[in-house]
C-alpha positions in Angstrom: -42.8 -14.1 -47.2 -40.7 -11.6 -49.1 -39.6 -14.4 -51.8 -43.6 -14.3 -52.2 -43.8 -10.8 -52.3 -40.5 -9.7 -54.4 -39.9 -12.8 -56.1 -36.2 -14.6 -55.8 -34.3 -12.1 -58.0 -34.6 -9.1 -55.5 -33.4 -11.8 -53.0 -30.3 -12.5 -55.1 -29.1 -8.7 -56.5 -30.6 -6.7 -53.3 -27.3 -7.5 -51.0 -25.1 -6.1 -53.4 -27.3 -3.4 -54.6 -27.8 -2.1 -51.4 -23.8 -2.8 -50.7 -23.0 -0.5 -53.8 -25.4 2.2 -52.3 -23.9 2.2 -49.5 -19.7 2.4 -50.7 -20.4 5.0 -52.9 -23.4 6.8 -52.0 -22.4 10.2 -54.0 -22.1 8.0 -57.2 -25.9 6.4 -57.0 -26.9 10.1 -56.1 -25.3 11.3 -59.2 -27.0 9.0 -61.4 -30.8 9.0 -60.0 -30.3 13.1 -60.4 -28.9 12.8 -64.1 -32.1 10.1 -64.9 -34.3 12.0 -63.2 -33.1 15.9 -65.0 -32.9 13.6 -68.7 -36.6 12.4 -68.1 -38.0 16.2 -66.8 -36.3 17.3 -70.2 -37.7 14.8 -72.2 -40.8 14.9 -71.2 -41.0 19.1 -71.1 -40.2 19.1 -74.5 -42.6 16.9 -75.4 -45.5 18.6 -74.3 -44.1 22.2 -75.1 -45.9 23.4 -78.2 -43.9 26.3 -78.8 -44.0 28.3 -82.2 -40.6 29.6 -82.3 -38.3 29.3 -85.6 -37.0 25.9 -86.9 -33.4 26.6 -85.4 -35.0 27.5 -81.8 -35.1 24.0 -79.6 -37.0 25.8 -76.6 -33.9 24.3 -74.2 -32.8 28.0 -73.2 -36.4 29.5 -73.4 -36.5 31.7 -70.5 -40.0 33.5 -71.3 -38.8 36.6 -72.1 -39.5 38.6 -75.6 -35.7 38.4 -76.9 -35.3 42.0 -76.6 -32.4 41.8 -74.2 -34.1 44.4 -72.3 -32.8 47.7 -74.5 -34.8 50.9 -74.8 
């Protein structure tokens, strides 16, 4: 039933996939958070539209009004 439902190549890498999860578990944690941080930023700087200078990327853009808070 599962060969049906998943097809034979999740039959043949899921042992060892789940094997590698399972040795180094902090490693596969590592890389789902780094995928997962790359795609938020791609995908917040996409659909920023902000109207700042042709240096300014918007990375560090923490909402303020670049004063740096002086009288």
């Amino acid at each position: 039933m599962q060969e049906l439902l998943f097809g034979p190549l999740l039959l043949n890498w899921g042992p060892p996939i789940i094997g590698y999860i399972r040795q180094y578990p902090w490693r596969v944690f590592a890389a789902v958070l780094v995928i997962v941080l790359l795609i938020d930023l791609m995908f917040r700087k996409r659909s920023r539209g902000n109207g700042g200078d042709a240096g300014d990327s918007g990375i560090f853009d923490f909402g303020g009004d670049g004063d740096c808070g002086g009288d």
